[in-house]
VEXTORNU-645799 format. One record per residue: residue number from 1; y, z, x of N, C-alpha, C, O in turn. Coordinates in nm, 2 decimals, always signed. Example, Ala and Ser with C-alpha at 12.3 -4.5 7.8 and 13.67 -1.06 7.14 Angstrom:
{num: 1, nyy: -0.57, nzz: +0.78, nxx: +1.32, cayy: -0.45, cazz: +0.78, caxx: +1.23, cyy: -0.33, czz: +0.78, cxx: +1.32, oyy: -0.33, ozz: +0.85, oxx: +1.42}
{num: 2, nyy: -0.22, nzz: +0.71, nxx: +1.28, cayy: -0.11, cazz: +0.71, caxx: +1.37, cyy: +0.00, czz: +0.79, cxx: +1.29, oyy: +0.11, ozz: +0.80, oxx: +1.34}
//
This chain:
{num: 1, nyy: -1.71, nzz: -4.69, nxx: +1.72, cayy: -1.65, cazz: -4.80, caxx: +1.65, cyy: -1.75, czz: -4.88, cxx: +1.58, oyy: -1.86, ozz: -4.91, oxx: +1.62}
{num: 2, nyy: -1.70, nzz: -4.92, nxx: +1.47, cayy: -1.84, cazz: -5.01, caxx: +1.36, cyy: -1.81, czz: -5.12, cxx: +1.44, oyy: -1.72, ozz: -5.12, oxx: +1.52}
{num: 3, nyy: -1.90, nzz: -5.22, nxx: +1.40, cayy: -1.92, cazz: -5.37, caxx: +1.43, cyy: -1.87, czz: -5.43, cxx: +1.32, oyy: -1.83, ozz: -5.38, oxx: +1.22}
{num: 4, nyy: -1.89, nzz: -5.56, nxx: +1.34, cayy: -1.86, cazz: -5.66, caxx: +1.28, cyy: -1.90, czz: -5.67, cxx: +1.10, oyy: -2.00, ozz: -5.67, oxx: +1.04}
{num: 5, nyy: -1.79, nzz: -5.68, nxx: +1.07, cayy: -1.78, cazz: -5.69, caxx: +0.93, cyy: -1.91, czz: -5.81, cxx: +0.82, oyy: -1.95, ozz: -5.90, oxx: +0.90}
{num: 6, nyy: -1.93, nzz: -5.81, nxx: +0.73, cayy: -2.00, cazz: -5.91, caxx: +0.72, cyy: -1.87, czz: -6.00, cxx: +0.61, oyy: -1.84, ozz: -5.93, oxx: +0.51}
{num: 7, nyy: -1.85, nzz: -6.04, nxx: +0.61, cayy: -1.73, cazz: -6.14, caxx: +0.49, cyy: -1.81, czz: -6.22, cxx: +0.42, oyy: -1.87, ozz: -6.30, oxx: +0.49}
{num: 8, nyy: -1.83, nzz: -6.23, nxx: +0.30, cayy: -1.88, cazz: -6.33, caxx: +0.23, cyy: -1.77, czz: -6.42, cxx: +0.15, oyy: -1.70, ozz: -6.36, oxx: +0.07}
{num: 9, nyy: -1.75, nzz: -6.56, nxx: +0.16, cayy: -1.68, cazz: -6.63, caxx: +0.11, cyy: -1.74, czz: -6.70, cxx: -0.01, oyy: -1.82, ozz: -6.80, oxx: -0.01}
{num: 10, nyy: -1.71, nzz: -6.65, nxx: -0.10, cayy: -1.75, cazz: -6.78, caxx: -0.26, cyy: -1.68, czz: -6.85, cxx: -0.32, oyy: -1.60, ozz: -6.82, oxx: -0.42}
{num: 11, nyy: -1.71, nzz: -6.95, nxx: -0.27, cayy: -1.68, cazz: -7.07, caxx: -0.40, cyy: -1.72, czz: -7.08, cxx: -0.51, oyy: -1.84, ozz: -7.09, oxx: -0.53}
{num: 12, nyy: -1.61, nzz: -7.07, nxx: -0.62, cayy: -1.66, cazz: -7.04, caxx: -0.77, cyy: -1.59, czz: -7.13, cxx: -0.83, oyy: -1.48, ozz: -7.13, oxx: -0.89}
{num: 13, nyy: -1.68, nzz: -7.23, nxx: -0.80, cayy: -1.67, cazz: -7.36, caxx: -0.89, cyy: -1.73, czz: -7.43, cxx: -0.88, oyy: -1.76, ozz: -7.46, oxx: -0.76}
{num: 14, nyy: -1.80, nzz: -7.49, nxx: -1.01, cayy: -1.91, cazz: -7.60, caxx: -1.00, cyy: -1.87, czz: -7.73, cxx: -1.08, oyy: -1.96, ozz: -7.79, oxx: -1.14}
{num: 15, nyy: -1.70, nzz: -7.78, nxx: -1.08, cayy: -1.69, cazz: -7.86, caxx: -1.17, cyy: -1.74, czz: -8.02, cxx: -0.99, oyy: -1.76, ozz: -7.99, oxx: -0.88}
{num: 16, nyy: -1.73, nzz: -8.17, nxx: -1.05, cayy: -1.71, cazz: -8.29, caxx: -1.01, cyy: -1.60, czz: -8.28, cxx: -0.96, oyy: -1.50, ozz: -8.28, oxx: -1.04}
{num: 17, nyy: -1.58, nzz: -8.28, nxx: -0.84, cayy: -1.42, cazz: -8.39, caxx: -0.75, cyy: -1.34, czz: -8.21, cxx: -0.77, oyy: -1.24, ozz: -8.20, oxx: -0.83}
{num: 18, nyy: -1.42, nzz: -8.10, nxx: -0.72, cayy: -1.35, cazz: -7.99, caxx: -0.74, cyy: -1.24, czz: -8.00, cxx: -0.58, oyy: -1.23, ozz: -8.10, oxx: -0.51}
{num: 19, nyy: -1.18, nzz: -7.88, nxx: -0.57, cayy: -1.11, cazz: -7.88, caxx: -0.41, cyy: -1.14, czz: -7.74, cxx: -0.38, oyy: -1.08, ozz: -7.73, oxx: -0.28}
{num: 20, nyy: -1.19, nzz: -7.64, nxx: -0.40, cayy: -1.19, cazz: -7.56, caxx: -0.38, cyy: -1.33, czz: -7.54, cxx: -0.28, oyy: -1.36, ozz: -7.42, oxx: -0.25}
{num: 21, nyy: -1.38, nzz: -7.62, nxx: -0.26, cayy: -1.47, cazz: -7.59, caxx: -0.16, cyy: -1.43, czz: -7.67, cxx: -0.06, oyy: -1.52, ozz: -7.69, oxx: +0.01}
{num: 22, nyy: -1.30, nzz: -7.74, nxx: -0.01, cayy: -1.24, cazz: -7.75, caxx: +0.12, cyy: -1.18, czz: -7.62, cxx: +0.11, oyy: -1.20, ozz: -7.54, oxx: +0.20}
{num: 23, nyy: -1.13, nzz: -7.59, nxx: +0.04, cayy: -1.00, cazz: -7.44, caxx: +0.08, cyy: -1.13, czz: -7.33, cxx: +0.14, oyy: -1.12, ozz: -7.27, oxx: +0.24}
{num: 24, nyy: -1.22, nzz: -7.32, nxx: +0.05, cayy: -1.33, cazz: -7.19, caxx: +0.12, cyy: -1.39, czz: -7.19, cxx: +0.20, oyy: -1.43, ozz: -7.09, oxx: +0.26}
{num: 25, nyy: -1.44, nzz: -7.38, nxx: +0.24, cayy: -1.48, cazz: -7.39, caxx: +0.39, cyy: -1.40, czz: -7.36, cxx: +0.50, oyy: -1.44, ozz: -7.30, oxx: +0.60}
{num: 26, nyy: -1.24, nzz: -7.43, nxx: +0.48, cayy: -1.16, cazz: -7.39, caxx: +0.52, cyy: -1.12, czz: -7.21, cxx: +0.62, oyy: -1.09, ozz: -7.17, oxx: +0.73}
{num: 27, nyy: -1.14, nzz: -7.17, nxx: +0.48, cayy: -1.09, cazz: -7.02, caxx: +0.49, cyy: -1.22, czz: -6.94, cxx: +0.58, oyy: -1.19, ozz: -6.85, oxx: +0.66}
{num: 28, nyy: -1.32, nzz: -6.99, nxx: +0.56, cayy: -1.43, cazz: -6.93, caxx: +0.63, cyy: -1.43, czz: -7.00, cxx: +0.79, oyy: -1.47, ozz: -6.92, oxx: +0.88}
{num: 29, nyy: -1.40, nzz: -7.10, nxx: +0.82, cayy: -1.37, cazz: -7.19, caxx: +0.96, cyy: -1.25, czz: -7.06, cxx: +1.02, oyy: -1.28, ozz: -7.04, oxx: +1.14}
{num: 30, nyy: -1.16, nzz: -7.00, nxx: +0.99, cayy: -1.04, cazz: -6.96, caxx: +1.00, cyy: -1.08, czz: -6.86, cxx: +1.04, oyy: -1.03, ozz: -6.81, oxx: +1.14}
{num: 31, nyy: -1.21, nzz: -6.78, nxx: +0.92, cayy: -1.20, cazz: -6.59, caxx: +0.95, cyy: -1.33, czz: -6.59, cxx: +1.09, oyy: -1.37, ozz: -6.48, oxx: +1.14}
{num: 32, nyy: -1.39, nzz: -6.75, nxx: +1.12, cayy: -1.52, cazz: -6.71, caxx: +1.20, cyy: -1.43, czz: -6.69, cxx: +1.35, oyy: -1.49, ozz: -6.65, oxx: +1.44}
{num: 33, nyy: -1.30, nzz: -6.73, nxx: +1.36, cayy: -1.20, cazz: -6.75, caxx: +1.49, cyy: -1.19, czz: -6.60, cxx: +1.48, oyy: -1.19, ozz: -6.55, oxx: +1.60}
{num: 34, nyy: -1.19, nzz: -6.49, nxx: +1.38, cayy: -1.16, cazz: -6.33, caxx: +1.39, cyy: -1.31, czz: -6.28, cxx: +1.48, oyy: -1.42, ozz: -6.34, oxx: +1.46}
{num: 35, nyy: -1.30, nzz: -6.18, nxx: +1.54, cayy: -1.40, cazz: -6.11, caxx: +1.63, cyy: -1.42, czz: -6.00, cxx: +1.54, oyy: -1.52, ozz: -5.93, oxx: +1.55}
{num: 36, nyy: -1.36, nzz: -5.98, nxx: +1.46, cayy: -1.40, cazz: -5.91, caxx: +1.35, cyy: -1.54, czz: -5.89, cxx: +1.24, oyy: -1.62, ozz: -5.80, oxx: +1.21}
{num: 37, nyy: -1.53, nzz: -6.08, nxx: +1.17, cayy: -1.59, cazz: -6.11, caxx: +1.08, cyy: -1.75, czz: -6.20, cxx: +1.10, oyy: -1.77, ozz: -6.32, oxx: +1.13}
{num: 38, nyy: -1.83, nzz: -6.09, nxx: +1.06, cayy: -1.92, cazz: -6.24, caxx: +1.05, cyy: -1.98, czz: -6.26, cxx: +0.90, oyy: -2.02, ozz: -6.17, oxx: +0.82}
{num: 39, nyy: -1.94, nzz: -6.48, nxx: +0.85, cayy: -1.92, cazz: -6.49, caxx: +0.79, cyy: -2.02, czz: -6.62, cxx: +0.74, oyy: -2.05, ozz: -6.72, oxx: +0.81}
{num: 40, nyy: -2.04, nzz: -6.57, nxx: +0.60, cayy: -2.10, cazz: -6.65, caxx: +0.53, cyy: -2.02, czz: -6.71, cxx: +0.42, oyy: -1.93, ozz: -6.66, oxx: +0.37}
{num: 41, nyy: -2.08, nzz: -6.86, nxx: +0.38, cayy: -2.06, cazz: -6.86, caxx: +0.24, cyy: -2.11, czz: -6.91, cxx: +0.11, oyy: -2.14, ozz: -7.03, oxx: +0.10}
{num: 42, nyy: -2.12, nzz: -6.86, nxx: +0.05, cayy: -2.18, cazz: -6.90, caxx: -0.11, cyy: -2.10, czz: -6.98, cxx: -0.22, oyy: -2.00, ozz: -6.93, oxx: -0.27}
{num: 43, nyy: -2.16, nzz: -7.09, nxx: -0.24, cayy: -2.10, cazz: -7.23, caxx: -0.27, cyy: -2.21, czz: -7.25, cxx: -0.43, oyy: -2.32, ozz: -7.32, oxx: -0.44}
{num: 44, nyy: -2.14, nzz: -7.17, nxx: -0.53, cayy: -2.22, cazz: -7.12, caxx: -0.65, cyy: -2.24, czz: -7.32, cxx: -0.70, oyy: -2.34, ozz: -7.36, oxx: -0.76}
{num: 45, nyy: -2.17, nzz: -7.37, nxx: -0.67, cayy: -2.23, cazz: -7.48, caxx: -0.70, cyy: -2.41, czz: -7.56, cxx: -0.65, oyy: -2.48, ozz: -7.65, oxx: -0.69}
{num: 46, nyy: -2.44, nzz: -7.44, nxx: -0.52, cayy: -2.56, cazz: -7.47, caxx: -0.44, cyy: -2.65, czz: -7.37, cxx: -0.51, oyy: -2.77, ozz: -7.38, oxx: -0.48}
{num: 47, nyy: -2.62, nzz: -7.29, nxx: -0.58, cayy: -2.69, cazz: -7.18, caxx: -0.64, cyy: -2.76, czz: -7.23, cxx: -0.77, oyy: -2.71, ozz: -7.32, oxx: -0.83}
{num: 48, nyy: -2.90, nzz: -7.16, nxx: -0.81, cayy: -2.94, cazz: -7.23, caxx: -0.94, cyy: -2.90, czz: -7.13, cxx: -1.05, oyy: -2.99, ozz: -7.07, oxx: -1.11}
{num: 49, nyy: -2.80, nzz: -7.09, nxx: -1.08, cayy: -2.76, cazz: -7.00, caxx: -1.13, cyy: -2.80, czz: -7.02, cxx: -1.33, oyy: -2.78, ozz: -7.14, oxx: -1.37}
{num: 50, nyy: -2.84, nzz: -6.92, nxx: -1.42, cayy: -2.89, cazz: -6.95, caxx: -1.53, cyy: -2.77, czz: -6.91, cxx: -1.60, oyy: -2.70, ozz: -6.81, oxx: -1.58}
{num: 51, nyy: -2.75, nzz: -6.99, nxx: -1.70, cayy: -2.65, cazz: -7.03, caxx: -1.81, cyy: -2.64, czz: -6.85, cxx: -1.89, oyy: -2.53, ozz: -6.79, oxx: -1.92}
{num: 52, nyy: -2.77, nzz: -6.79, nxx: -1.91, cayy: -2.73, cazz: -6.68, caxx: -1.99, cyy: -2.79, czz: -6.56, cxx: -1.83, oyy: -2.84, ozz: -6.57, oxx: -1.72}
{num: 53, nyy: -2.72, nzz: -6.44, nxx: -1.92, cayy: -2.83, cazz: -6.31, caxx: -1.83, cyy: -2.97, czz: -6.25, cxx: -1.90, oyy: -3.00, ozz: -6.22, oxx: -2.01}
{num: 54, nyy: -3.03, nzz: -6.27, nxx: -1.75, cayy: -3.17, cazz: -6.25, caxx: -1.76, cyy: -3.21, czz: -6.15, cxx: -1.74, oyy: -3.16, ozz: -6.09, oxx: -1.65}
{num: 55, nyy: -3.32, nzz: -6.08, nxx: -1.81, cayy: -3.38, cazz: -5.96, caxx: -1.75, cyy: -3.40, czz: -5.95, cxx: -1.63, oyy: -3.35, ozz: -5.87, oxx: -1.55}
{num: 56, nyy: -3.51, nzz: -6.06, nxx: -1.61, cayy: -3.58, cazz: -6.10, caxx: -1.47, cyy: -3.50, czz: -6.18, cxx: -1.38, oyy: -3.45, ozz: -6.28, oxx: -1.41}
{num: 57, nyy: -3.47, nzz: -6.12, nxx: -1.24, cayy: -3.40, cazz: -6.25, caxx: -1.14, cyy: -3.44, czz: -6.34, cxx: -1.11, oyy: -3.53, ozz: -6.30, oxx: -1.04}
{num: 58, nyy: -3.45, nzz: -6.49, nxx: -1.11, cayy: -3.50, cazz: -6.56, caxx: -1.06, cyy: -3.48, czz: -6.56, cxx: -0.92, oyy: -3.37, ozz: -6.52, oxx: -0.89}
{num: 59, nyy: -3.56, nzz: -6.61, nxx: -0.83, cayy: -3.58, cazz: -6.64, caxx: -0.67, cyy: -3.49, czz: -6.65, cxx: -0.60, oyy: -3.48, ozz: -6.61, oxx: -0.48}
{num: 60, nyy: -3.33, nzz: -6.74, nxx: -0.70, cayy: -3.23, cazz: -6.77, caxx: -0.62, cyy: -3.13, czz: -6.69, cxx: -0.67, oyy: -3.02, ozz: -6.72, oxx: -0.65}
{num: 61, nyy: -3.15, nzz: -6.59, nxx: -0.72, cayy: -3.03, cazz: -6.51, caxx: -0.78, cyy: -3.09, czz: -6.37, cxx: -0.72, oyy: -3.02, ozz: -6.27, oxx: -0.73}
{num: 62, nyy: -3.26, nzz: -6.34, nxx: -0.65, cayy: -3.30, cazz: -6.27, caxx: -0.58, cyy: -3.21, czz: -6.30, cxx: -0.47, oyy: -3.13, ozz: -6.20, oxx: -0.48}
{num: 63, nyy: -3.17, nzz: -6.38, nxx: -0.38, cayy: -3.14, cazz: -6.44, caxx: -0.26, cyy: -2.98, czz: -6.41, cxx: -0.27, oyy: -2.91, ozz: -6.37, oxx: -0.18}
{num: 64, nyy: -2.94, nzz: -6.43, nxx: -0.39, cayy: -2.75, cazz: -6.45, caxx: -0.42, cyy: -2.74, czz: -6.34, cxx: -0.40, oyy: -2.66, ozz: -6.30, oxx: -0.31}
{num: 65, nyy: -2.84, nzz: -6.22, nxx: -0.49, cayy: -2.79, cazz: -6.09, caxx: -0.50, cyy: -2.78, czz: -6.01, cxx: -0.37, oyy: -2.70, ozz: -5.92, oxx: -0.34}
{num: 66, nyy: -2.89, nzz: -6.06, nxx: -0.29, cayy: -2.87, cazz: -5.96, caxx: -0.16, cyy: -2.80, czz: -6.03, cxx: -0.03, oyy: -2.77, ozz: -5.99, oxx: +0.09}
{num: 67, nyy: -2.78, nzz: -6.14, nxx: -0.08, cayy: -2.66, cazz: -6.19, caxx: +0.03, cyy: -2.51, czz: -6.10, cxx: -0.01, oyy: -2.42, ozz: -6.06, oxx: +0.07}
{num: 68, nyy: -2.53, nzz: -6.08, nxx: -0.15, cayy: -2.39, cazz: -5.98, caxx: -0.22, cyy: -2.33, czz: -5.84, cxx: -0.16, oyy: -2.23, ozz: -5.80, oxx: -0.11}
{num: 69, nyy: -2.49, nzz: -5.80, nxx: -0.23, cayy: -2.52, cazz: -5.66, caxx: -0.18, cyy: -2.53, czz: -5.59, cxx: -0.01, oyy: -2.55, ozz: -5.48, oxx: +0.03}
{num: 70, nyy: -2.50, nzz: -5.73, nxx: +0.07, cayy: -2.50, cazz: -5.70, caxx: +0.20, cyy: -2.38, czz: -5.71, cxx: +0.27, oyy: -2.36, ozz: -5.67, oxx: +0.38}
{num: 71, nyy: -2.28, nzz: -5.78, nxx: +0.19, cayy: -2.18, cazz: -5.81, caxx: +0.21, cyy: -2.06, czz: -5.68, cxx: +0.22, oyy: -2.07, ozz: -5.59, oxx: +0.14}
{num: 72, nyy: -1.98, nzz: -5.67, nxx: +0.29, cayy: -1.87, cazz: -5.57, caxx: +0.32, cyy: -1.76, czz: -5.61, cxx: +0.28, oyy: -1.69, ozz: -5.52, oxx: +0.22}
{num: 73, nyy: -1.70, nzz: -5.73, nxx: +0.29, cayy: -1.58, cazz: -5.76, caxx: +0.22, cyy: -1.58, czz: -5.92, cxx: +0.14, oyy: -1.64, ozz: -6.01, oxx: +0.21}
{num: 74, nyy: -1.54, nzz: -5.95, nxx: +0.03, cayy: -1.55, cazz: -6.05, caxx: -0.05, cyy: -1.41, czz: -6.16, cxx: -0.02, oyy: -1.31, ozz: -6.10, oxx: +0.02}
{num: 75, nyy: -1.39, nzz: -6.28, nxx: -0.02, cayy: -1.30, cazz: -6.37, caxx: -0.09, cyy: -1.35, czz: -6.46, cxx: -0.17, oyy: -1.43, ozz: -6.55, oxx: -0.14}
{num: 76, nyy: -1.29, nzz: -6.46, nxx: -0.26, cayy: -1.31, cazz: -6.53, caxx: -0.39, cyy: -1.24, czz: -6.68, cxx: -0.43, oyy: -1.13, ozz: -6.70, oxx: -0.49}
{num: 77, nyy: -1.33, nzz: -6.78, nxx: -0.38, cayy: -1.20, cazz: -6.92, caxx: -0.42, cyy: -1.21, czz: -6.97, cxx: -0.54, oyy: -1.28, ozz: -7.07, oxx: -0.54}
{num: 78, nyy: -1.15, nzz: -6.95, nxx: -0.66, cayy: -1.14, cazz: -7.03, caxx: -0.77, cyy: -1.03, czz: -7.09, cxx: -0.81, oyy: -0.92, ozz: -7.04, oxx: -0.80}
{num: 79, nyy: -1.04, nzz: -7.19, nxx: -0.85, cayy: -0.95, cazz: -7.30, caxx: -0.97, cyy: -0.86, czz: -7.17, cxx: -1.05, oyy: -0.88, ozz: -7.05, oxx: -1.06}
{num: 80, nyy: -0.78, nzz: -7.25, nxx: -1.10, cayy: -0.68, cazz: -7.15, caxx: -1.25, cyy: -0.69, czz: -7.25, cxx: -1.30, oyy: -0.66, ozz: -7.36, oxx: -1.25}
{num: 81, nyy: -0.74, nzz: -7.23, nxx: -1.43, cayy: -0.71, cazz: -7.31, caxx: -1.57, cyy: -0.69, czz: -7.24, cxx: -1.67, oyy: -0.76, ozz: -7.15, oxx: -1.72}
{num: 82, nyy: -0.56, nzz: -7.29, nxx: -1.71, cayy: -0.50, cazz: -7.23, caxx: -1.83, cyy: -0.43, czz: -7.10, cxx: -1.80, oyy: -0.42, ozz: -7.04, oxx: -1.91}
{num: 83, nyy: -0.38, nzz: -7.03, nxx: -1.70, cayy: -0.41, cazz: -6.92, caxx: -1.60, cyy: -0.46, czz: -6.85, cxx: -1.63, oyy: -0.43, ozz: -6.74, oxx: -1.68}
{num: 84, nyy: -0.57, nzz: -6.88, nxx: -1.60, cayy: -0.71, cazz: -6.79, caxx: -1.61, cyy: -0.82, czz: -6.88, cxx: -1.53, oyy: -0.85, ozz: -7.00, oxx: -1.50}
{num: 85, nyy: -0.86, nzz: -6.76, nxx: -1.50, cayy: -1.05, cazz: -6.86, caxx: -1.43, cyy: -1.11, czz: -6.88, cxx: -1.51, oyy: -1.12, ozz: -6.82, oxx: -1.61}
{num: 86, nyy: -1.19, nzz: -7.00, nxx: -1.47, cayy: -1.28, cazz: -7.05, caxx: -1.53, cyy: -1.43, czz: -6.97, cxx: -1.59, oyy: -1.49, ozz: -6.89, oxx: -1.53}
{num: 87, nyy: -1.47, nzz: -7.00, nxx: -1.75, cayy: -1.52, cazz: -6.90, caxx: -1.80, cyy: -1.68, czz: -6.86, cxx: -1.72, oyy: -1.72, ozz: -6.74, oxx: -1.69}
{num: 88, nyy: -1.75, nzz: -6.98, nxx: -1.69, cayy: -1.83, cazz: -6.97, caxx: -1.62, cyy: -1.83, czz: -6.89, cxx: -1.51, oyy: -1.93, ozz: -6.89, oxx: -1.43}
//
């Protein structure tokens, strides 16, 4: 039998006075109660993330990428505006 899953939760939003990073702390408080999940999460607002795509990764998008790439299952918290996500 496998082990424990790794879950990565992101918050994808970086606006002022957002809510979505209670709902994904929330949600991550919730899946660490599963014996299942071990769980991180990435709060793109904590990230230095660059406006365009870069050839080169910078240090913190080295770090985003392989927290990603190590990840087994995703949830995604974003806002709807306009129904649609946000373009960022």
């Amino acid at each position: 039998m496998r082990g424990r899953l790794k879950l990565v939760v992101i918050i994808a939003s970086r606006r002022e006075n957002r809510y979505g990073d209670k709902v994904g702390r929330w949600f991550a408080e919730q899946a660490r109660i599963s014996p299942h999940f071990d769980v991180e999460v990435v709060d793109i607002a904590e990230v230095d993330l660059p406006s365009i795509h870069e050839t080169n990764l910078s240090p913190a998008m080295m770090i985003l990428s392989q927290t990603l790439w190590t990840g087994d299952a995703f949830v995604v918290v974003t806002p709807e505006y306009n129904t649609a996500i946000p373009a960022i």
